[in-house]
PDB file of N, CA, C, O and CB in Angstrom:
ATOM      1  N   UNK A   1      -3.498 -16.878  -9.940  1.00  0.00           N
ATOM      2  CA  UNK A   1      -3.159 -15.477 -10.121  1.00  0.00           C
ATOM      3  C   UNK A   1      -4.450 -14.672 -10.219  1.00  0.00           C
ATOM      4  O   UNK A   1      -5.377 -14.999 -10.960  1.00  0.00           O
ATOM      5  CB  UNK A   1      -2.273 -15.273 -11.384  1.00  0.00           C
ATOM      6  N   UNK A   2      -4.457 -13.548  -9.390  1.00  0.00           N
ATOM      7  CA  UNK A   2      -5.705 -12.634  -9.652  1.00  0.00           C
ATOM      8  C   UNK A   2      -5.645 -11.582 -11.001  1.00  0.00           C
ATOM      9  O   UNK A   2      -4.746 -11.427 -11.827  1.00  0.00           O
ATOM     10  CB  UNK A   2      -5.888 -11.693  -8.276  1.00  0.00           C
ATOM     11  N   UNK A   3      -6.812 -11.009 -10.889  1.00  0.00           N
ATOM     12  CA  UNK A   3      -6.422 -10.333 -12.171  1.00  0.00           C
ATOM     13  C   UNK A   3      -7.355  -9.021 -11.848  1.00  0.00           C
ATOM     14  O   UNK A   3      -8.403  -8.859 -11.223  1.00  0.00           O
ATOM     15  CB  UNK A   3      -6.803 -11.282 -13.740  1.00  0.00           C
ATOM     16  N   UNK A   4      -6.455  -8.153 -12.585  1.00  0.00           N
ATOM     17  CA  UNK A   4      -7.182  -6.583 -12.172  1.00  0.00           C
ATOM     18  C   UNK A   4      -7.284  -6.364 -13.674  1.00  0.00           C
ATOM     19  O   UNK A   4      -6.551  -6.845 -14.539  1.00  0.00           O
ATOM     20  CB  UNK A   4      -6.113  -5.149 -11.126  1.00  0.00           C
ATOM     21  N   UNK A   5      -8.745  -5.224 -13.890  1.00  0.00           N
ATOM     22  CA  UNK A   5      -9.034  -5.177 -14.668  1.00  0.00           C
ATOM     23  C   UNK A   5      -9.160  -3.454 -14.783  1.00  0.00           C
ATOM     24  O   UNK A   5      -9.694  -2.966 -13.787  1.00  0.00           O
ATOM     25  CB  UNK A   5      -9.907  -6.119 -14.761  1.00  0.00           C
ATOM     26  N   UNK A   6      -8.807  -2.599 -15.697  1.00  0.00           N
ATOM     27  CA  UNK A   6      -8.505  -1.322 -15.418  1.00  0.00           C
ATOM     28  C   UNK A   6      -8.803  -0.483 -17.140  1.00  0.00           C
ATOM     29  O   UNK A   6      -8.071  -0.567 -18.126  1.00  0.00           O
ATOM     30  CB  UNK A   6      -6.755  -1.304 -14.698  1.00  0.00           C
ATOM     31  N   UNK A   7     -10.218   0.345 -16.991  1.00  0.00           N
ATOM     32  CA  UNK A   7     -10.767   0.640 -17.871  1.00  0.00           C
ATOM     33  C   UNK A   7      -9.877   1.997 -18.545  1.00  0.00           C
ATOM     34  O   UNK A   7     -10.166   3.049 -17.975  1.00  0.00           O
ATOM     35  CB  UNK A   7     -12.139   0.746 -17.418  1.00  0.00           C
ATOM     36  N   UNK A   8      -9.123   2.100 -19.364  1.00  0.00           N
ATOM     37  CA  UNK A   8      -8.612   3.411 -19.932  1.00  0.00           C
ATOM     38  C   UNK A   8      -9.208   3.989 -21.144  1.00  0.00           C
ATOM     39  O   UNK A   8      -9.397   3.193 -22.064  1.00  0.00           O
ATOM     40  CB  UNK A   8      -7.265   3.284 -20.229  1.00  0.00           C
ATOM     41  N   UNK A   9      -9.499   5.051 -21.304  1.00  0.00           N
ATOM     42  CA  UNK A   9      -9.750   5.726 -23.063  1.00  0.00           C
ATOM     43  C   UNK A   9      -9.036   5.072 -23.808  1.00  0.00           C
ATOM     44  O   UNK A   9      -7.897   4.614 -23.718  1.00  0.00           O
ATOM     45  CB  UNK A   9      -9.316   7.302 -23.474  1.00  0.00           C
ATOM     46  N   UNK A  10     -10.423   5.065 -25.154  1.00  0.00           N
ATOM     47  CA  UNK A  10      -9.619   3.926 -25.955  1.00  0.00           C
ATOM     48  C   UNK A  10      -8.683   5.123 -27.122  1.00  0.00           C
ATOM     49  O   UNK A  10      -7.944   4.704 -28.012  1.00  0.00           O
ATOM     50  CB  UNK A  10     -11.002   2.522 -26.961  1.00  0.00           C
ATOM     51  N   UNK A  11      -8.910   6.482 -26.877  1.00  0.00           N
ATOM     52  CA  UNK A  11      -8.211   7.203 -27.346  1.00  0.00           C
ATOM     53  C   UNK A  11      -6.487   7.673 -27.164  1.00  0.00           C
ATOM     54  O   UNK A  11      -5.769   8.571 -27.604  1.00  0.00           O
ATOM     55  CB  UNK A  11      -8.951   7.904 -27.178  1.00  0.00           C
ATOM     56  N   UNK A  12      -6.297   6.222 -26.038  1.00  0.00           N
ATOM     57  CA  UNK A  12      -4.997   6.972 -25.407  1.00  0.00           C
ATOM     58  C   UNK A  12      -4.195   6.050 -26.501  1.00  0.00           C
ATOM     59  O   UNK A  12      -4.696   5.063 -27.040  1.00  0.00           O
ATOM     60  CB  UNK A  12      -4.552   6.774 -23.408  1.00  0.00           C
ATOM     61  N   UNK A  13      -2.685   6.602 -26.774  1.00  0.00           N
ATOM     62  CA  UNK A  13      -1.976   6.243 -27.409  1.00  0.00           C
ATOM     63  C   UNK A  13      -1.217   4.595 -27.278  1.00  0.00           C
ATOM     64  O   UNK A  13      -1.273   3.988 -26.208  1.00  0.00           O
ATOM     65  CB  UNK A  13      -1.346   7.265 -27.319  1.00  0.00           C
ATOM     66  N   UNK A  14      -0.775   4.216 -28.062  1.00  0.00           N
ATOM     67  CA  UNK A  14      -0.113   2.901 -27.827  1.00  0.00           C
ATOM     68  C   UNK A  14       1.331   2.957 -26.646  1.00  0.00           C
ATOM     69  O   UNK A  14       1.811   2.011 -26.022  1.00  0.00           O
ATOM     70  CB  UNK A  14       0.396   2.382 -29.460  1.00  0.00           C
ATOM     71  N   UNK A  15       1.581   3.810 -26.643  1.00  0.00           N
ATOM     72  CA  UNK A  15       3.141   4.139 -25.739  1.00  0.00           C
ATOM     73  C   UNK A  15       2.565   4.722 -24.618  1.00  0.00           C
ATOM     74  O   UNK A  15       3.426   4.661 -23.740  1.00  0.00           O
ATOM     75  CB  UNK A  15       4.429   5.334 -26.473  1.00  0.00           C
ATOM     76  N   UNK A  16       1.473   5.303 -24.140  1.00  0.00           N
ATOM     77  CA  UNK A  16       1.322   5.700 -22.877  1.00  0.00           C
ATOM     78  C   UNK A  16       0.526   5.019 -22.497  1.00  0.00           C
ATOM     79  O   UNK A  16       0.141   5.295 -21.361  1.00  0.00           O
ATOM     80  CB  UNK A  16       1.078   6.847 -22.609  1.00  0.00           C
ATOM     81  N   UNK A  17      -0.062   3.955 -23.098  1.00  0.00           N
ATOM     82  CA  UNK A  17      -0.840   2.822 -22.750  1.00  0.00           C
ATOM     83  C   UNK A  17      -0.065   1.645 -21.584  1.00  0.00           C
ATOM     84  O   UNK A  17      -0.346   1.176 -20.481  1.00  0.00           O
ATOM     85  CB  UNK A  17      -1.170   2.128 -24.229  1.00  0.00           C
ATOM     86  N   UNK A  18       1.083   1.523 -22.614  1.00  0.00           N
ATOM     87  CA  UNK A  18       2.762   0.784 -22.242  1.00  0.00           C
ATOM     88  C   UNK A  18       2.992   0.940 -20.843  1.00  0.00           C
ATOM     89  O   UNK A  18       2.915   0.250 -19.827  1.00  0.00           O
ATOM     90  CB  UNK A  18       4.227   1.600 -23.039  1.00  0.00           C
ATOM     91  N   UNK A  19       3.437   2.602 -21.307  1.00  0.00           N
ATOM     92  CA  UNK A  19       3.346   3.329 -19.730  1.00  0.00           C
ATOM     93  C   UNK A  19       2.854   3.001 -18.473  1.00  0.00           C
ATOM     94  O   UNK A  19       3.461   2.820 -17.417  1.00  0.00           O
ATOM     95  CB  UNK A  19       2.726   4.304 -19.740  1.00  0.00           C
ATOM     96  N   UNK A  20       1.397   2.938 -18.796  1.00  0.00           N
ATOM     97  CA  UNK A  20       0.244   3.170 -17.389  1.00  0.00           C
ATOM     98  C   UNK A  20       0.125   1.886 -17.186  1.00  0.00           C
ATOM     99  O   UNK A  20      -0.851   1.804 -16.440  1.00  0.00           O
ATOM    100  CB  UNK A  20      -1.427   3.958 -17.580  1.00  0.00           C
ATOM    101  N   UNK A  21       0.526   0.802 -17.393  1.00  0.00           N
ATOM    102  CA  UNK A  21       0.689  -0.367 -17.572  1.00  0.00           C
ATOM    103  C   UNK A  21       2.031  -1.150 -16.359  1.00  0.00           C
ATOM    104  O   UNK A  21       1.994  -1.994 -15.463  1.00  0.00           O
ATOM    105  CB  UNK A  21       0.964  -0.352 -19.170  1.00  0.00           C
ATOM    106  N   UNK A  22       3.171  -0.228 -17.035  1.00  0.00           N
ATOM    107  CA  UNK A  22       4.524  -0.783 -16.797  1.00  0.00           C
ATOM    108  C   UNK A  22       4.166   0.188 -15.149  1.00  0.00           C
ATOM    109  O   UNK A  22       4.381  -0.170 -13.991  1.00  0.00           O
ATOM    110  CB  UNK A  22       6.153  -0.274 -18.201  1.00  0.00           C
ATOM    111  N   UNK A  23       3.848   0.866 -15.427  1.00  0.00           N
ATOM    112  CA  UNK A  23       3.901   1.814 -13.966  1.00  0.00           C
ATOM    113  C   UNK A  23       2.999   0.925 -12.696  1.00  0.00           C
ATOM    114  O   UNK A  23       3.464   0.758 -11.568  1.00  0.00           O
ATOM    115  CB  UNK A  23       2.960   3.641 -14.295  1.00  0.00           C
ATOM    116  N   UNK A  24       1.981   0.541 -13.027  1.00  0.00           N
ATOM    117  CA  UNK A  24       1.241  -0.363 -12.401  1.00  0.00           C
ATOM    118  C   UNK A  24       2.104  -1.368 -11.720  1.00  0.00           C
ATOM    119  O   UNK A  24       2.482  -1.416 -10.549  1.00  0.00           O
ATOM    120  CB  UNK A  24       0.346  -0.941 -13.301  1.00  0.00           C
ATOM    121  N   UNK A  25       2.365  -2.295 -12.902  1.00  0.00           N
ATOM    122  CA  UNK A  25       3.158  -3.124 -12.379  1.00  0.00           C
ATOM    123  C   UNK A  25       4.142  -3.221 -11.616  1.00  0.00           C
ATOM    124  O   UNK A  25       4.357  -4.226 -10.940  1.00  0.00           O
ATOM    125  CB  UNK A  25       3.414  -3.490 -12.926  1.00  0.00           C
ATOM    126  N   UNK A  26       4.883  -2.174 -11.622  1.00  0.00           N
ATOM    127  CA  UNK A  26       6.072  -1.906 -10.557  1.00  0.00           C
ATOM    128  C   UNK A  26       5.619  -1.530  -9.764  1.00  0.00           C
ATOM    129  O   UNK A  26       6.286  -1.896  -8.796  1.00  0.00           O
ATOM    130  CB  UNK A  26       7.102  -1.127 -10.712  1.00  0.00           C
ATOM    131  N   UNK A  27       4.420  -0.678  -9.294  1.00  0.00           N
ATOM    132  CA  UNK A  27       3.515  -0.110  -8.130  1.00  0.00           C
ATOM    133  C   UNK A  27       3.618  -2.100  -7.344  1.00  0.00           C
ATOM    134  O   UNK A  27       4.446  -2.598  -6.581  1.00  0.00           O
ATOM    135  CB  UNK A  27       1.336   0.805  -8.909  1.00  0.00           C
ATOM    136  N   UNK A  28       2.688  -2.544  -7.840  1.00  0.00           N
ATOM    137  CA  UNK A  28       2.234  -4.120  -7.371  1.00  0.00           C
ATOM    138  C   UNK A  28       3.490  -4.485  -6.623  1.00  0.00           C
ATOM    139  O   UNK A  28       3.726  -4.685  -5.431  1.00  0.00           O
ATOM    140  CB  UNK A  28       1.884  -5.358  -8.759  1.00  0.00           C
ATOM    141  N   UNK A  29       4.240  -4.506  -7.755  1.00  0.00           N
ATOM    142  CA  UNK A  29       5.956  -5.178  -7.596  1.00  0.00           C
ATOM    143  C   UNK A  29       6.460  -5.017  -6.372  1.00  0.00           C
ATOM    144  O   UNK A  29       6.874  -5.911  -5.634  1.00  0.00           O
ATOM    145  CB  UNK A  29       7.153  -4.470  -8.525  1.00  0.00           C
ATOM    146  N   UNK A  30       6.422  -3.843  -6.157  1.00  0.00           N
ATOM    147  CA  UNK A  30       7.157  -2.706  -5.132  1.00  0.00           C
ATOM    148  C   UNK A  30       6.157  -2.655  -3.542  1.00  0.00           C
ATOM    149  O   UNK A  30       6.630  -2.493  -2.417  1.00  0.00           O
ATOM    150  CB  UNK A  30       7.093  -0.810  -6.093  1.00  0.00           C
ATOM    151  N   UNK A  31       5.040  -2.801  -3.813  1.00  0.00           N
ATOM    152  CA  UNK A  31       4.214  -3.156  -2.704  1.00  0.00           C
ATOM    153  C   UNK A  31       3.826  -4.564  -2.307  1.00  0.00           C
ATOM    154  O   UNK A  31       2.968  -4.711  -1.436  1.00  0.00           O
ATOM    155  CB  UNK A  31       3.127  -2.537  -2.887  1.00  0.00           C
ATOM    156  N   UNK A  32       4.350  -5.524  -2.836  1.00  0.00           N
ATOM    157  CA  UNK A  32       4.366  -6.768  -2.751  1.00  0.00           C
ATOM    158  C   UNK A  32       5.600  -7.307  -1.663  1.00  0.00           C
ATOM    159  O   UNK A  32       5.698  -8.127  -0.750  1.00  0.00           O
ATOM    160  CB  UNK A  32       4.470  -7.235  -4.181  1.00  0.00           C
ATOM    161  N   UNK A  33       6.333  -6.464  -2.255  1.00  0.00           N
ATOM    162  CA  UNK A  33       8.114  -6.707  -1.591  1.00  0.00           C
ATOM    163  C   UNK A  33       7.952  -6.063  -0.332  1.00  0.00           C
ATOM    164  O   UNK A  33       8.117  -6.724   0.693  1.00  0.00           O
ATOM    165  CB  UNK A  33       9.640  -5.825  -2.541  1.00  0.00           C
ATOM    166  N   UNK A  34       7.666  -4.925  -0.281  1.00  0.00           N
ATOM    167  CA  UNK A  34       7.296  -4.152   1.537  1.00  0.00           C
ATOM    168  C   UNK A  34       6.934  -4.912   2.037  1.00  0.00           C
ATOM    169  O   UNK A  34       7.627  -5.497   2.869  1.00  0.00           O
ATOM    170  CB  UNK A  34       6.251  -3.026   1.973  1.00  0.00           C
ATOM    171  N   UNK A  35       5.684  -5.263   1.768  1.00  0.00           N
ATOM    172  CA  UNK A  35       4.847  -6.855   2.580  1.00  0.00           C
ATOM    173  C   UNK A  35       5.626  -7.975   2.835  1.00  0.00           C
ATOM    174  O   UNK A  35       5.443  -8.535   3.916  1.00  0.00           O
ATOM    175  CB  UNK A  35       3.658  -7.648   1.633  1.00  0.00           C
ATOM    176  N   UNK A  36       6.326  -8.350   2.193  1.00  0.00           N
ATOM    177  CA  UNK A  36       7.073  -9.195   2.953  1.00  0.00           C
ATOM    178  C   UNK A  36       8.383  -9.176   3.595  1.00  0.00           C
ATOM    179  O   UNK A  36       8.864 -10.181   4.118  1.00  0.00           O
ATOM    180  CB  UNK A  36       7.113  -9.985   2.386  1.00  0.00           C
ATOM    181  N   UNK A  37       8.902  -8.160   3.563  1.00  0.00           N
ATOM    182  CA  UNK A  37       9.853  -7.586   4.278  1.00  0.00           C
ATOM    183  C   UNK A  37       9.507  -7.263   5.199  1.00  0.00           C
ATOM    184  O   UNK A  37      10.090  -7.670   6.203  1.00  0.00           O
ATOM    185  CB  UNK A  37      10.406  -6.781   3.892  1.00  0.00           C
ATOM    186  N   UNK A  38       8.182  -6.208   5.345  1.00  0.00           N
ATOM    187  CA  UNK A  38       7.515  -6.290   7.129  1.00  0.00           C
ATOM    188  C   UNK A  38       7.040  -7.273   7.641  1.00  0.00           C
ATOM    189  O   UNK A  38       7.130  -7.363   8.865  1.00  0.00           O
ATOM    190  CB  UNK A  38       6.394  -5.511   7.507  1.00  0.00           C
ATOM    191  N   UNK A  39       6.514  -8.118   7.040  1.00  0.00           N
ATOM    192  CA  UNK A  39       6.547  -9.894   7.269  1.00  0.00           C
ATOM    193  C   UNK A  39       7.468 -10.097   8.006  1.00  0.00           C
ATOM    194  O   UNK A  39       7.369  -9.758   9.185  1.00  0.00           O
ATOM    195  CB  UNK A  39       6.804 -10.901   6.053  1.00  0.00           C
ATOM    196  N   UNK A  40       8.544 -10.665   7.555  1.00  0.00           N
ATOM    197  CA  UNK A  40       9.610 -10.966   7.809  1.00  0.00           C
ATOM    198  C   UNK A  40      10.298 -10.168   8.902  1.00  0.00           C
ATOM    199  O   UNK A  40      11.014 -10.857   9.629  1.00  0.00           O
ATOM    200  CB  UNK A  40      10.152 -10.992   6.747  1.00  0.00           C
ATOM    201  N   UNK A  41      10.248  -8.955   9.164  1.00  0.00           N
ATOM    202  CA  UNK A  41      10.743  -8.144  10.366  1.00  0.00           C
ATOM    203  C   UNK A  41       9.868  -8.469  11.524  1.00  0.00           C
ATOM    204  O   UNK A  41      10.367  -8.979  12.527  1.00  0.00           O
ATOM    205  CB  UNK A  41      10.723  -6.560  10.102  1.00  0.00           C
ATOM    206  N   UNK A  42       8.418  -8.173  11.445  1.00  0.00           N
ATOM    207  CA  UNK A  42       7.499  -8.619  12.391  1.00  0.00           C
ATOM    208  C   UNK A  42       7.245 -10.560  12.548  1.00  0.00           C
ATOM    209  O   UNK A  42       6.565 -11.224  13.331  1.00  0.00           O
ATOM    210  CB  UNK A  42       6.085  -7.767  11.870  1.00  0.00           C
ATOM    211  N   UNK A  43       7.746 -10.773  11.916  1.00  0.00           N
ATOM    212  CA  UNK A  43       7.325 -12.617  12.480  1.00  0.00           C
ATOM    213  C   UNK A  43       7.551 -13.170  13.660  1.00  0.00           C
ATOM    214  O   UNK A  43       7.202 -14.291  14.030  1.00  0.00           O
ATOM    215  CB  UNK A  43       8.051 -13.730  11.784  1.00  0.00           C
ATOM    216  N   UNK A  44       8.428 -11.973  14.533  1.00  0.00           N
ATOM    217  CA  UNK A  44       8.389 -12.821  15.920  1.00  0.00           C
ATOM    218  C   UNK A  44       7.870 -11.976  16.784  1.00  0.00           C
ATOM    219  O   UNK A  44       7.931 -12.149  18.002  1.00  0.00           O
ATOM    220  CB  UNK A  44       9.758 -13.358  16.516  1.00  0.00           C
ATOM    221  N   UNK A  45       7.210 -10.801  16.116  1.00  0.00           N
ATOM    222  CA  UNK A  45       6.471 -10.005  16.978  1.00  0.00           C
ATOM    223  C   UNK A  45       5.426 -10.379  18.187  1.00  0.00           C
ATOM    224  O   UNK A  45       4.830 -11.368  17.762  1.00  0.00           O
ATOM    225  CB  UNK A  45       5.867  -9.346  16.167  1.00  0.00           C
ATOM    226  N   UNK A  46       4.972 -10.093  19.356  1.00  0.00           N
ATOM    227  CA  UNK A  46       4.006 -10.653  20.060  1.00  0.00           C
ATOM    228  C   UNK A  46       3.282  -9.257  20.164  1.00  0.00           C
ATOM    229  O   UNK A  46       2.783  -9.030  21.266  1.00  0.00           O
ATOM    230  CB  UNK A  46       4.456 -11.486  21.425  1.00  0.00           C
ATOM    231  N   UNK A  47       3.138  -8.261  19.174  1.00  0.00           N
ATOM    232  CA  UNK A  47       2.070  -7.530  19.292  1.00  0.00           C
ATOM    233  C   UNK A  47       0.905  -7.847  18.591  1.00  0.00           C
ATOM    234  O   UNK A  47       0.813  -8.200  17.415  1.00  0.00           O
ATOM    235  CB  UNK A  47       2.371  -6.426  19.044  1.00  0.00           C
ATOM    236  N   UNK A  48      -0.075  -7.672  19.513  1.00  0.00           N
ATOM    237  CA  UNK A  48      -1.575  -8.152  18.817  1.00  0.00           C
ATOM    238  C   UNK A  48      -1.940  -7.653  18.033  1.00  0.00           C
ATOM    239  O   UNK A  48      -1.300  -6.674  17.648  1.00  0.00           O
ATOM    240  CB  UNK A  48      -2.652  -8.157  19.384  1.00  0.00           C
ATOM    241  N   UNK A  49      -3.312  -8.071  17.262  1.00  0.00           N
ATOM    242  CA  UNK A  49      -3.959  -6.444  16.356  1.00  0.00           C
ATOM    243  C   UNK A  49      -4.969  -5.869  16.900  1.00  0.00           C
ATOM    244  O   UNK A  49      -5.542  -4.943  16.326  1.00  0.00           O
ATOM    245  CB  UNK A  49      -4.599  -6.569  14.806  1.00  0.00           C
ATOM    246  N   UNK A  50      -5.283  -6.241  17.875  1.00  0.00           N
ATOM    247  CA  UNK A  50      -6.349  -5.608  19.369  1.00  0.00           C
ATOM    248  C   UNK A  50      -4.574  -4.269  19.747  1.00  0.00           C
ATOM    249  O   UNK A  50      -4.818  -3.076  19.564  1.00  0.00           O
ATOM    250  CB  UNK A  50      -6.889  -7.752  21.499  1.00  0.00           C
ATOM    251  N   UNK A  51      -3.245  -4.588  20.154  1.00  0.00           N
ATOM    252  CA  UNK A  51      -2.758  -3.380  20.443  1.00  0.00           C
ATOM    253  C   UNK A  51      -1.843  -2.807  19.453  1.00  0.00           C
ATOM    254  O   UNK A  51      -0.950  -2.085  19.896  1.00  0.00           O
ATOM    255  CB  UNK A  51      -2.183  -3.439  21.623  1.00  0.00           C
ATOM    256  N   UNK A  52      -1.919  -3.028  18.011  1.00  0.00           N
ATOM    257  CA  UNK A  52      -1.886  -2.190  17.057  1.00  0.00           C
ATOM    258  C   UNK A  52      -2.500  -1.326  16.716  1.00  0.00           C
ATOM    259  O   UNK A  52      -2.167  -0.166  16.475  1.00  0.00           O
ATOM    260  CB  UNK A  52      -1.850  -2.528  16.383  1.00  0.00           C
ATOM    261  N   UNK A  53      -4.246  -2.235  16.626  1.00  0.00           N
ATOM    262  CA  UNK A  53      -5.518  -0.834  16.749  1.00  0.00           C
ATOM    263  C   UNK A  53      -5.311   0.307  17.608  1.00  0.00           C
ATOM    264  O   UNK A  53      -5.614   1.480  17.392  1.00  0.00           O
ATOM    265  CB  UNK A  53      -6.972  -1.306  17.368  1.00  0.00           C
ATOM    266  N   UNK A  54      -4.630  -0.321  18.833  1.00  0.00           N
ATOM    267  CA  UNK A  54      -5.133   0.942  19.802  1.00  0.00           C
ATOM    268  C   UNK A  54      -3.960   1.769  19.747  1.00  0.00           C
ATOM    269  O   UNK A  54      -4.163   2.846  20.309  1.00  0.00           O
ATOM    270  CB  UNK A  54      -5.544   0.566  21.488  1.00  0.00           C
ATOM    271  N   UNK A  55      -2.784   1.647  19.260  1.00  0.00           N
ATOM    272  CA  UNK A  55      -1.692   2.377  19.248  1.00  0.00           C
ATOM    273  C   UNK A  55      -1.906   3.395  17.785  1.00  0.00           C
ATOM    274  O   UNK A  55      -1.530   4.551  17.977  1.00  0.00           O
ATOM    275  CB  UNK A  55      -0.340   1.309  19.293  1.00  0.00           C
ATOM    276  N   UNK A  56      -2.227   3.230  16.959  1.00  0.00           N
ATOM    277  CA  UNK A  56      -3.098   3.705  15.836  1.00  0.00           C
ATOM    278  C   UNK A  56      -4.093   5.093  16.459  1.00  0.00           C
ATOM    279  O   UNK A  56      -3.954   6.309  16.326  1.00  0.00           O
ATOM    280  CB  UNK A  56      -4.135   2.257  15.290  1.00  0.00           C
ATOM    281  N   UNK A  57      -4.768   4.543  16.931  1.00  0.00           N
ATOM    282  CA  UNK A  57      -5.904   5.400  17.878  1.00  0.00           C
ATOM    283  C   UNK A  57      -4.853   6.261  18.261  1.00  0.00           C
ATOM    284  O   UNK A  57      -4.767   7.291  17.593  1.00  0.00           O
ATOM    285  CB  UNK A  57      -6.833   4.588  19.304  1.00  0.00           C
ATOM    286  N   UNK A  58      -3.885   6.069  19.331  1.00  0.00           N
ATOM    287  CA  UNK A  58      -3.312   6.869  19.743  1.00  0.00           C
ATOM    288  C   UNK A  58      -2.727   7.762  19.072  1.00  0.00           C
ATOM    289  O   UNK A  58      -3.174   8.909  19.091  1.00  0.00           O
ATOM    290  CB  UNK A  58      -2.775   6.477  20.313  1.00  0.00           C
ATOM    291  N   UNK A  59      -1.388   7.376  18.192  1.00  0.00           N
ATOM    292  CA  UNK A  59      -1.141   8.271  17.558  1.00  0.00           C
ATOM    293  C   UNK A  59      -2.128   9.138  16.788  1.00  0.00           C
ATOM    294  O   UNK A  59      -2.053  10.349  16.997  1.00  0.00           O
ATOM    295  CB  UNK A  59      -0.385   7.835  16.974  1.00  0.00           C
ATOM    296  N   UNK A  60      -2.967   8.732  16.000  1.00  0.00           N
ATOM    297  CA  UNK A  60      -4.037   9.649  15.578  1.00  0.00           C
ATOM    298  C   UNK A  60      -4.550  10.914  16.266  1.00  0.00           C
ATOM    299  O   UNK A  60      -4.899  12.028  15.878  1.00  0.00           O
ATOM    300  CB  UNK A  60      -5.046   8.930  15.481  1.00  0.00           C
ATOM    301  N   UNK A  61      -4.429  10.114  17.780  1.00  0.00           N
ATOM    302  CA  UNK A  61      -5.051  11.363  18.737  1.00  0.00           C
ATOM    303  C   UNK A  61      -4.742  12.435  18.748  1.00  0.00           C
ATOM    304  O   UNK A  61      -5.260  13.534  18.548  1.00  0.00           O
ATOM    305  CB  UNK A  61      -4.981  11.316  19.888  1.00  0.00           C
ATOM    306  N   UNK A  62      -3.122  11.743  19.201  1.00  0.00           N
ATOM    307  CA  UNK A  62      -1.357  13.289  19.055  1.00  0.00           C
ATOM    308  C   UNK A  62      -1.722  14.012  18.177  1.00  0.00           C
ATOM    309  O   UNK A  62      -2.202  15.136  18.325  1.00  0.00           O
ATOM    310  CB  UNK A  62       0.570  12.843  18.374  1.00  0.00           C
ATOM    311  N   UNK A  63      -1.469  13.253  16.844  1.00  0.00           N
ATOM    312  CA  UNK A  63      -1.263  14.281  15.938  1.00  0.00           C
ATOM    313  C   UNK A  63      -2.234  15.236  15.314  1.00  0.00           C
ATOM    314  O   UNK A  63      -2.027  16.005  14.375  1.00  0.00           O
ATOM    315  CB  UNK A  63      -0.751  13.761  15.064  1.00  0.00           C
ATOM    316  N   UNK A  64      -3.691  14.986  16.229  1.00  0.00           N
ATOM    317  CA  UNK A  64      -4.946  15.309  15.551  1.00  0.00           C
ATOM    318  C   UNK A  64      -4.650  16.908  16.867  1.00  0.00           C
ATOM    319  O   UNK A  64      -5.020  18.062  16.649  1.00  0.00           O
ATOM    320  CB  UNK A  64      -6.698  13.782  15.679  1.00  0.00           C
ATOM    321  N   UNK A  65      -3.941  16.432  18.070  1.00  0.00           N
ATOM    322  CA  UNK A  65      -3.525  17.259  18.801  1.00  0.00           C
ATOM    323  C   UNK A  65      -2.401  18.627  18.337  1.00  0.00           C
ATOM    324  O   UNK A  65      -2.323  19.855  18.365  1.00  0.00           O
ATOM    325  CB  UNK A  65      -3.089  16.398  19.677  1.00  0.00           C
ATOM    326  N   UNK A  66      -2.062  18.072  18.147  1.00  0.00           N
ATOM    327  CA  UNK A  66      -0.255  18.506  17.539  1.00  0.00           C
ATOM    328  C   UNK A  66      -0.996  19.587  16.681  1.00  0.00           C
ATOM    329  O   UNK A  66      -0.789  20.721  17.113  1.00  0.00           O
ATOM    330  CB  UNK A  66       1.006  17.003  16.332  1.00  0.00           C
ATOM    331  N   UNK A  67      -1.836  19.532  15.536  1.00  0.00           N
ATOM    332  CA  UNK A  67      -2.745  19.940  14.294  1.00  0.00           C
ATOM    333  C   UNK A  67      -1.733  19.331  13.079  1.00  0.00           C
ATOM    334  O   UNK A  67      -1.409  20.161  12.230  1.00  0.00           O
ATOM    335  CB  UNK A  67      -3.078  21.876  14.163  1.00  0.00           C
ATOM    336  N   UNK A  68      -1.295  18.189  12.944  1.00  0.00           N
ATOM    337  CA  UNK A  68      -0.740  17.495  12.109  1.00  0.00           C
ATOM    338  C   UNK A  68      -1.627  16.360  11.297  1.00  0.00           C
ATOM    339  O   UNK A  68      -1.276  15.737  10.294  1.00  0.00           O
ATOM    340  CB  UNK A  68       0.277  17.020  12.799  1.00  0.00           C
ATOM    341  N   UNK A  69      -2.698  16.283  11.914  1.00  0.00           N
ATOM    342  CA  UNK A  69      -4.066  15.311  11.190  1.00  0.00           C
ATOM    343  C   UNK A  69      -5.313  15.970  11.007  1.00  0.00           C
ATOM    344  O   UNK A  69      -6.267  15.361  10.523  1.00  0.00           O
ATOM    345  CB  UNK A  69      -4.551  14.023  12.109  1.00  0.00           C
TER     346      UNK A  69
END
């Protein structure tokens, strides 16, 4: 298990300590589960990451076009 280490004021209270804590963790939780759900959707994908990059690029381009980036 890794471990994150996350400096807060030692002035902050015991309950919003709880808080910034419990919130974290469900952040992790919750972005852990996406990942493998797009895992799992993409596993039989045959797109590369040579034409992910470049589809990336692209859209970037549009929308840098569009004035949306």
């Amino acid at each position: 298990m890794k471990t994150i280490t996350i400096m807060i004021p030692d002035d902050i209270d015991e309950e919003t300590f709880k808080r910034i804590v419990e919130g974290i963790a469900r952040r992790l939780i919750i972005s852990k589960r996406r990942l493998e759900e797009l895992n799992k959707i993409l596993k039989n994908s045959e797109l590369t990451d040579e034409d992910a990059i470049e589809l990336g690029r692209l859209v970037k381009k549009r929308a840098r076009e569009k004035g949306w980036y």
